[in-house]
C-alpha positions in Angstrom: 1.8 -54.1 163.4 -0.3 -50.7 162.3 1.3 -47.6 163.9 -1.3 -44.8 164.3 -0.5 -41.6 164.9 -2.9 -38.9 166.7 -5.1 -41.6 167.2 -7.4 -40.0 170.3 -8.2 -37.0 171.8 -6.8 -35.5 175.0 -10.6 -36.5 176.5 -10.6 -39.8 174.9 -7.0 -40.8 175.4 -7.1 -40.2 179.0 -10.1 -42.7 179.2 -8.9 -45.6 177.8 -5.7 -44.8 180.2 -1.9 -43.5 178.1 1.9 -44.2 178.7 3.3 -41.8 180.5 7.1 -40.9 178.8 6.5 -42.6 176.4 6.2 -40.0 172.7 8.4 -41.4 170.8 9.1 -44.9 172.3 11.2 -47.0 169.5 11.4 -44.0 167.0 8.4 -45.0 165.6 4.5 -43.3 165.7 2.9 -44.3 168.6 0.0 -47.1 168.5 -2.4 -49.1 169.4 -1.4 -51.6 172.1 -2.0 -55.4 171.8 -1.5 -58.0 174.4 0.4 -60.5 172.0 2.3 -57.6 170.7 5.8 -56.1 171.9 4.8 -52.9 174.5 4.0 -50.0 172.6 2.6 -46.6 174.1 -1.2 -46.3 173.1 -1.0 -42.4 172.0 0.2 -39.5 172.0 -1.5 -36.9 174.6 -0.4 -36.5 178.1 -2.5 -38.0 181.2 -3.5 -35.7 183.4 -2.5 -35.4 187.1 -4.6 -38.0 188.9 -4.5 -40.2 185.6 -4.8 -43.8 185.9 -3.0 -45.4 183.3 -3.7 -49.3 182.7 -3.9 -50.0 186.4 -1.0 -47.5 187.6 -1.4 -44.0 189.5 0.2 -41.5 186.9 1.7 -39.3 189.7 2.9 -42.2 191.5 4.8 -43.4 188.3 6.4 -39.8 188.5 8.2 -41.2 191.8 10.9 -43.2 190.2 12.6 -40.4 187.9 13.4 -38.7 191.2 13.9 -41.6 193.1 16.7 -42.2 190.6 18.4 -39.2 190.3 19.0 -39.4 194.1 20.8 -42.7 193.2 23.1 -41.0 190.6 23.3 -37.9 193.3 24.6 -40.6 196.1 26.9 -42.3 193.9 24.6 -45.5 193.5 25.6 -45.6 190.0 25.8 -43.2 187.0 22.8 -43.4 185.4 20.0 -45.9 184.6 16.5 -46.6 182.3 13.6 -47.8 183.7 10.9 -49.5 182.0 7.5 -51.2 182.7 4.8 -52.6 180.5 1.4 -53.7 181.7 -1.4 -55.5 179.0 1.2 -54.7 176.6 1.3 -51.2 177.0 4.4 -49.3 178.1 3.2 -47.2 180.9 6.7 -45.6 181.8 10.1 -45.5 179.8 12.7 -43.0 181.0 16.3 -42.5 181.4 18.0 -41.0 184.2 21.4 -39.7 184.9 24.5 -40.1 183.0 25.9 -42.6 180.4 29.4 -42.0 181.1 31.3 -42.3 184.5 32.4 -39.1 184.2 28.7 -37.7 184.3 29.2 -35.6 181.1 26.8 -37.3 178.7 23.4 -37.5 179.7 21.8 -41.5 179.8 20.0 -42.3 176.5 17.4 -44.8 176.2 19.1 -46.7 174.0 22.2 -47.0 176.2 24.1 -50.2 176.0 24.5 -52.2 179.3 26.4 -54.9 180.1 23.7 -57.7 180.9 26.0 -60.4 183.0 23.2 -62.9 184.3 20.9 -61.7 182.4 21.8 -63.3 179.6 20.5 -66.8 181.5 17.2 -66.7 181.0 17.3 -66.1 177.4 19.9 -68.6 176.8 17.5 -70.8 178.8 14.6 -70.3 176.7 16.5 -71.3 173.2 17.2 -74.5 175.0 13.6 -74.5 176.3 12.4 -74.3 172.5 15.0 -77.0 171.5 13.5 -79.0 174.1 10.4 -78.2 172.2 11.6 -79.1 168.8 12.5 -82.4 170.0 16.3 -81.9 170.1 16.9 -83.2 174.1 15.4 -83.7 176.8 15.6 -82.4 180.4 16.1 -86.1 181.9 19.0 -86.6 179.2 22.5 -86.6 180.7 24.9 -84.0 179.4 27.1 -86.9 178.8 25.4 -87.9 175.5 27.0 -84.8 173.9 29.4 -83.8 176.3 32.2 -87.2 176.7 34.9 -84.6 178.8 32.1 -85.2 181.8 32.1 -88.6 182.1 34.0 -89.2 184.8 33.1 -86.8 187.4 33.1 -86.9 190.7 31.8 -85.0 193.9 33.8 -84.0 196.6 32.8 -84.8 199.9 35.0 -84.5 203.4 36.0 -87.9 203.3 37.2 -87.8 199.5 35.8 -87.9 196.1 32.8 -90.0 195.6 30.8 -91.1 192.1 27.8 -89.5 191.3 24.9 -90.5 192.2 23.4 -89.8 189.3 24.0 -88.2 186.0 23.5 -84.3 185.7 20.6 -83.7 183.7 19.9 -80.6 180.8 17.1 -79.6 183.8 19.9 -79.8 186.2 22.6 -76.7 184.3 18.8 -75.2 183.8 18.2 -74.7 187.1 21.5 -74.6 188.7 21.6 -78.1 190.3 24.4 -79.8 188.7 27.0 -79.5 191.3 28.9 -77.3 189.5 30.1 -73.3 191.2 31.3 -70.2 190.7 34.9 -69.8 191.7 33.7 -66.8 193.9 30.8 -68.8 195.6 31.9 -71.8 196.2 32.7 -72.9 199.8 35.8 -75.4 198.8 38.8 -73.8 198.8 40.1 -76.8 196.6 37.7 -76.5 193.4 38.0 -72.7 193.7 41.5 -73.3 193.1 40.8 -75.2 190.0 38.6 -73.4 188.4 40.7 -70.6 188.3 44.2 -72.3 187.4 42.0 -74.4 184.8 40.6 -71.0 183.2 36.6 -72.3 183.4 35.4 -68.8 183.7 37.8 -67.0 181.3 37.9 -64.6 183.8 41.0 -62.2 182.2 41.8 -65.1 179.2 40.4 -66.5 176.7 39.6 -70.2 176.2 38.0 -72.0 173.9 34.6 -74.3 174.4 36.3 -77.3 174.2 39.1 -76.7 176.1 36.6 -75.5 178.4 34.6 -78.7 179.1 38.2 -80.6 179.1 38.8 -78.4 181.9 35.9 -78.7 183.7 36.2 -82.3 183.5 38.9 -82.7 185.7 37.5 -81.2 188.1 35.0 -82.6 191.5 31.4 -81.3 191.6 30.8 -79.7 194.7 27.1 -81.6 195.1 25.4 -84.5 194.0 23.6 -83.2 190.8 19.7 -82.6 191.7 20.7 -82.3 195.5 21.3 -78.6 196.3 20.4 -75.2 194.3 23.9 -73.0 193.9 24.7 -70.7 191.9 27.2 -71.4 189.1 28.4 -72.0 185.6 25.3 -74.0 185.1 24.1 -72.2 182.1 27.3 -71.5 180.5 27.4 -75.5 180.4 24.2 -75.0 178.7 25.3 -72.6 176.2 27.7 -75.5 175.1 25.4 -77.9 175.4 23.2 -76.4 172.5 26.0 -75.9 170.2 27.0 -79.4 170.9 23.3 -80.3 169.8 22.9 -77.8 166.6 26.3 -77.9 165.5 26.2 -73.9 165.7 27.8 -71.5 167.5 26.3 -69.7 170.4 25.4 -66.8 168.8 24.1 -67.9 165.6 21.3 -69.7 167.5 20.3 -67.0 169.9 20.0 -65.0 166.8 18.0 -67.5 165.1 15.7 -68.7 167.8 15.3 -64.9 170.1 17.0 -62.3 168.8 16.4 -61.2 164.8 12.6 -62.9 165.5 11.8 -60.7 168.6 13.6 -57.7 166.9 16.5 -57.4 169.5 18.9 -55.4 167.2 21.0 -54.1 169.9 21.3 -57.7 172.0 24.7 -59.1 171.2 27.9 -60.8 172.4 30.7 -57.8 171.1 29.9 -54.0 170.5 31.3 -52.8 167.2 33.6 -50.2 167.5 31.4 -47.7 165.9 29.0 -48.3 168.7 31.4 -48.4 171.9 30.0 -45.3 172.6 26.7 -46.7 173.9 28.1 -48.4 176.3 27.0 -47.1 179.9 29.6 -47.1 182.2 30.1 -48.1 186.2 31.5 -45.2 188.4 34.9 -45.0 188.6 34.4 -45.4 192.6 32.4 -48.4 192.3 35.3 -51.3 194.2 34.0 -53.8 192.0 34.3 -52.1 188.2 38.1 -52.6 187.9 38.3 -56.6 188.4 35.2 -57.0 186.9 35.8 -55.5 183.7 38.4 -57.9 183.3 35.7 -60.8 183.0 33.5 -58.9 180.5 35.6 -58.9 177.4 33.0 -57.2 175.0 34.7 -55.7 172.3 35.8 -57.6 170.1 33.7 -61.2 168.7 34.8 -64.2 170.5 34.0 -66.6 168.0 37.0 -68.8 167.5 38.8 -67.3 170.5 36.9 -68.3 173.7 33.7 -69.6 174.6 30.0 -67.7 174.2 29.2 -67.4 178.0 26.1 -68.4 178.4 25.4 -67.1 181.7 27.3 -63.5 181.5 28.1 -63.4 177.8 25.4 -60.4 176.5 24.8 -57.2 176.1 21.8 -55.0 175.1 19.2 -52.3 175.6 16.3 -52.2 178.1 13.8 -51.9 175.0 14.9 -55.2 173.5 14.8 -56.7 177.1 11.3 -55.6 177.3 10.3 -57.0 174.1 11.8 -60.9 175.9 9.7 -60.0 178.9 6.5 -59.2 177.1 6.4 -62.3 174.9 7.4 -64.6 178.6 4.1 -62.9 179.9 2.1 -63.2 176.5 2.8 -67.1 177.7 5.1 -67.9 174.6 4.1 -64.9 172.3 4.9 -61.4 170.8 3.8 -60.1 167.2 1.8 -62.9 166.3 4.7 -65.7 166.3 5.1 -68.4 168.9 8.4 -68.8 170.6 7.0 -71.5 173.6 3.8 -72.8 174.4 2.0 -71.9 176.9 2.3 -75.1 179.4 6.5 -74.5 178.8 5.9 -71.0 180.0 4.4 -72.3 182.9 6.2 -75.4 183.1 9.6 -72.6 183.4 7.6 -70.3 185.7 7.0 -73.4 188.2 9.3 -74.2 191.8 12.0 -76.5 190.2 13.6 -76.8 193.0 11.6 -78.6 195.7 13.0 -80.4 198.5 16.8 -79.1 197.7 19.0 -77.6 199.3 20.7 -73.9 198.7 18.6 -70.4 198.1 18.5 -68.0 196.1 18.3 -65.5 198.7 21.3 -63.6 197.7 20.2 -62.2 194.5 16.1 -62.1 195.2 15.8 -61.8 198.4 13.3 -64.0 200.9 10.8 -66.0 199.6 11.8 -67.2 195.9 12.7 -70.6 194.8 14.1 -71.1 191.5 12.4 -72.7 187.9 14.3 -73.2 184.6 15.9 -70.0 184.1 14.1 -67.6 186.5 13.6 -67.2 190.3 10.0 -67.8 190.8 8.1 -66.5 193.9 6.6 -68.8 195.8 4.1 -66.5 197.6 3.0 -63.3 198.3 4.6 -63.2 201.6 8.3 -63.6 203.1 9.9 -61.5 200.4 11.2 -58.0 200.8 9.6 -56.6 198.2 5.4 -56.5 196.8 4.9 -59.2 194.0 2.5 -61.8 193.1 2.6 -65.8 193.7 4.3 -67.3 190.5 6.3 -63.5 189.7 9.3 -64.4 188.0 13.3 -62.3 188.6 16.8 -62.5 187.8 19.6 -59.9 187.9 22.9 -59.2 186.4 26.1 -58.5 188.5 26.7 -55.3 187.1 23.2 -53.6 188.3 20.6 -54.6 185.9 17.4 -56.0 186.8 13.9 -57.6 185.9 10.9 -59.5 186.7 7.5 -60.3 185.2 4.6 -60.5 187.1 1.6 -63.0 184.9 -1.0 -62.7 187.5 -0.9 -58.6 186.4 0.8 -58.9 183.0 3.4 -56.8 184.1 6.8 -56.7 183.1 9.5 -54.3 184.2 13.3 -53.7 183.8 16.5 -51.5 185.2 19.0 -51.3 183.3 22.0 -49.9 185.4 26.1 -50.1 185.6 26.3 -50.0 189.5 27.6 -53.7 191.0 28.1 -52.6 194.3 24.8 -51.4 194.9 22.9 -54.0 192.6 20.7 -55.5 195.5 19.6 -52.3 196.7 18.7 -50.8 193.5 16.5 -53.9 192.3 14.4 -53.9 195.4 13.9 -50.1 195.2 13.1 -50.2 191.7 10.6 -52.8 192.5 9.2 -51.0 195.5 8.3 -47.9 193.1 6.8 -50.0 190.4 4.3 -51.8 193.0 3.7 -48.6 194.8 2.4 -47.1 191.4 -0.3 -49.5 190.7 -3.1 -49.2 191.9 -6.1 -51.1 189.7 
């Protein structure tokens, strides 16, 4: 890409509508703004008041810098950045608050955060391109790489049963294989053994294989392709791709997503020169002290326990942004093709139909669940404004996103407050929809 700087005038600028906080986004000269390109701010003047900029009201964006400074003033979390992108053009990038818990460094905008779930729908989307590539299939049992899941069973009130059928690479897509999280699961039993077994590595390390010996031993708590719970699904998946490439984790998320899209600051350990990025959860958060525990970032796990596939990441709300943009380009950012465009919308689509389970918990009313993403299944029923086919996930520890195709929109929160994560993605979302208004 060709950054220009000084490109318009004040006059001109304001008439083809500009990015509001948006100067120096990147460190680079701002530029012209292309819909198959990463978001970029489109110049360097200042709307006016009363400015609409690419669809949004410029004094309605002005809402969510206050709106989350009261979140830091209540104790909601620390601090946060917010960012949204429409036609490929930024239209507001800020950081709010504090980086530290102490509230004694202000929040940068290229702030670490812990990504938890996050990390899902990218891991998702390298299998999605192996898929592609002609590597597996979505109907092919995990079985064919995975021998320590062959005998499985599902546990039922009357004992444990065979399964009905296999579970499928669509089923740890879309989190229908039967398998939990230790902390979600209704069966006292298999929470039991997923935490004597290690399967999370929740405070030790343990390797891959170990890992699916584990898990092996262990009932499903559903027939695969019967109920939608939330689980381990796409750690499974994480293995499942090094099982197929004969790489680790991390070597093919670089490959595939991260050098390609230009995520420099998306990865698995923080070197220690760089621990002081991290943002950090309020010390009066109830969840930051056990969960910290799980989220073992500093130091490389290669060789000591397993990539998590579902948790494992962590990055900055610019490189999010740049994943975002190239799922709403339908498969493309900077001129190269990650997907096609029928996979994008193949992903984007209800997966889930006829199933039981919901993901009600982490997107509210009204969502269903594709490969990788909670997809909205119309306009209605939810808590918050979207579009039909609008596409979410979260992370535990208070980051957030969603891309909307029907407006080429794509937003994210980055933010270290667990306890307050549902509340925070719905009023972040609230703001963003409130400020458009072409």
């Amino acid at each position: 890409m060709i950054f220009l700087k000084n490109q318009f005038s004040r006059t001109r600028a304001q008439g083809i509508g500009l990015a509001v906080s948006a100067t120096l986004l990147l460190g680079v000269p701002l530029a012209f703004a292309q819909t198959t390109a990463a978001p970029q701010a489109a110049a360097a003047a200042q709307p006016a008041a009363g400015a609409v900029i690419q669809g949004f009201s410029n004094d309605r964006l002005a809402r969510i810098g206050p709106s989350m400074q009261e979140q830091v003033r209540t104790g909601m979390f620390a601090g946060a950045v917010t960012m949204v992108a429409r036609n490929g053009v930024l239209v507001h990038s800020e950081a709010h608050g504090f980086l530290d818990a102490a509230k004694s460094k202000p929040m940068p905008k290229d702030a670490l955060f812990r990504l938890a779930s996050m990390t899902k729908p990218l891991v998702t989307v390298a299998a999605m391109m192996m898929v592609e590539q002609g590597k597996m299939g979505l109907n092919d049992p995990l079985t064919k790489w995975m021998p320590e899941l062959k005998d499985l069973k599902v546990e039922t009130a009357t004992g444990d049963v065979p399964l009905n059928r296999p579970i499928w690479v669509q089923d740890v897509m879309r989190h229908t294989s039967g398998f939990v999280y230790a902390g979600g699961t209704k069966s006292p039993r298999i929470k039991k053994m997923y935490d004597d077994l290690n399967i999370e590595a929740r405070e030790t390390d343990i390797t891959a294989d170990e890992m699916l010996k584990n898990l092996g031993q262990i009932p499903l708590a559903n027939q695969p392709g019967t109920v939608w719970e939330y689980s381990i699904s796409v750690d499974v998946l994480g293995l499942l791709l090094e099982r197929v490439a004969q790489k680790p984790l991390d070597a093919i998320l670089n490959e595939l997503l991260l050098g390609p899209l230009g995520m420099k600051d998306t990865t698995w350990w923080v070197q220690p020169d760089q621990l002081g990025r991290i943002a950090e959860t309020l010390d009066s958060d109830p969840l930051k002290v056990e969960m910290l525990k799980s989220y073992r970032q500093t130091y490389n796990p290669l060789g000591k326990s397993y990539f998590k596939g579902g948790a494992g990441l962590v990055g900055t709300a610019t490189d999010y942004l740049k994943f975002l943009q190239m799922m709403v380009n339908g498969g493309e950012l900077d001129g190269k093709r990650y997907l096609s465009r029928k996979t994008v919308e193949f992903m984007l689509s209800q997966h889930t139909v006829g199933m039981g389970g919901s993901t009600i918990a982490s997107t509210g009313p009204g969502y269903g669940f594709g490969l990788g993403f909670a997809v909205r299944l119309d306009e209605g029923m939810a808590w918050v404004p979207g579009s039909k086919g609008d596409a979410m996930w979260a992370g535990a520890w208070g980051t957030s996103f969603w891309i909307d195709p029907k407006e080429k929109l794509a937003a994210v929160m980055m933010a270290q407050g667990p306890s307050n994560r549902t509340h925070t993605r719905m009023l972040y979302k609230n703001l963003v929809y409130g400020a458009l208004v072409k």
